[in-house]
C-alpha positions, 0 to 999 in steps of 0.5 A, a space after each residue: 499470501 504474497 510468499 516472500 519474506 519481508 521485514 518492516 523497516 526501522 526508520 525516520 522520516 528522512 529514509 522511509 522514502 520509497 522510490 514507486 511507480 506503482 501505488 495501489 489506493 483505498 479510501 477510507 471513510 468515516 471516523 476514520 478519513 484517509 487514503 491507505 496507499 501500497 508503493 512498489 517500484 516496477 520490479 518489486 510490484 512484478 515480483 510479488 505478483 509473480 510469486 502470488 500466481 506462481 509465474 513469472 511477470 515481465 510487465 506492469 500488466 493487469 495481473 500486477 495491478 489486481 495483485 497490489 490492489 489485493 494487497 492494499 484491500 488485506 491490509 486495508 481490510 485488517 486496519 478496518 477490523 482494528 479500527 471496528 474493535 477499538 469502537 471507530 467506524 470505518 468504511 473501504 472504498 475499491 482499490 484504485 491503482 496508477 502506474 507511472 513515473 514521479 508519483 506523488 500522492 497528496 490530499 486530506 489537508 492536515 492530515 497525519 502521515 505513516 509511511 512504513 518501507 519494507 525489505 525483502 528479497 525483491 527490494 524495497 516497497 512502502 506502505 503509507 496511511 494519510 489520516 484524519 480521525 474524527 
């Protein structure tokens, strides 16, 4: 959907770090608890928007942020179905995304964490899930 080439990173925790000032969020409820979270510097975030609606995008508008919050719903969306066919109930809340500089996204106290960097052409950009199974 979104166009462009990308390939998972191998990577340790040391270098799955994902320099951001977009993150686009969705809760997740039920058996399953956490935050499922997409983070993209600026100019990956408008590329990506840009090749999703064929245009060319020069700031971190709204298009940009319904763009990456569609993202996080797909992806968000496709973990739910996992978790359904693997018998765990889980519940999507509305993407929520925040732009700004030295993000940094915390809660859900003992909770697990997976961050995946992906690459592209555009530059790097991560997909992160913070969660607690019931």
């Amino acid at each position: 959907m979104i166009f462009i080439e990308i390939t998972p990173e191998v990577s340790s925790e040391e270098n799955a770090a994902i320099e951001y000032n977009l993150s686009s969020l969705i809760g997740l409820a039920g058996d399953f608890k956490g935050i499922l979270a997409i983070q993209c510097p600026a100019e990956v975030a408008m590329g990506i928007t840009g090749a999703m609606l064929g245009m060319e995008v020069t700031e971190l508008d709204g298009d940009v942020k319904d763009a990456i919050g569609e993202i996080a719903n797909m992806v968000a969306g496709g973990l739910k179905e996992a978790l359904i066919g693997a018998g765990t109930k889980t519940e999507l809340a509305i993407p929520t995304t925040v732009i700004g500089t030295s993000i940094r996204t915390s809660g859900l106290s003992g909770a697990s964490r997976v961050m995946i960097p992906f690459t592209s052409p555009l530059g790097r950009f991560g997909v992160e899930l913070r969660y607690i199974q019931s």
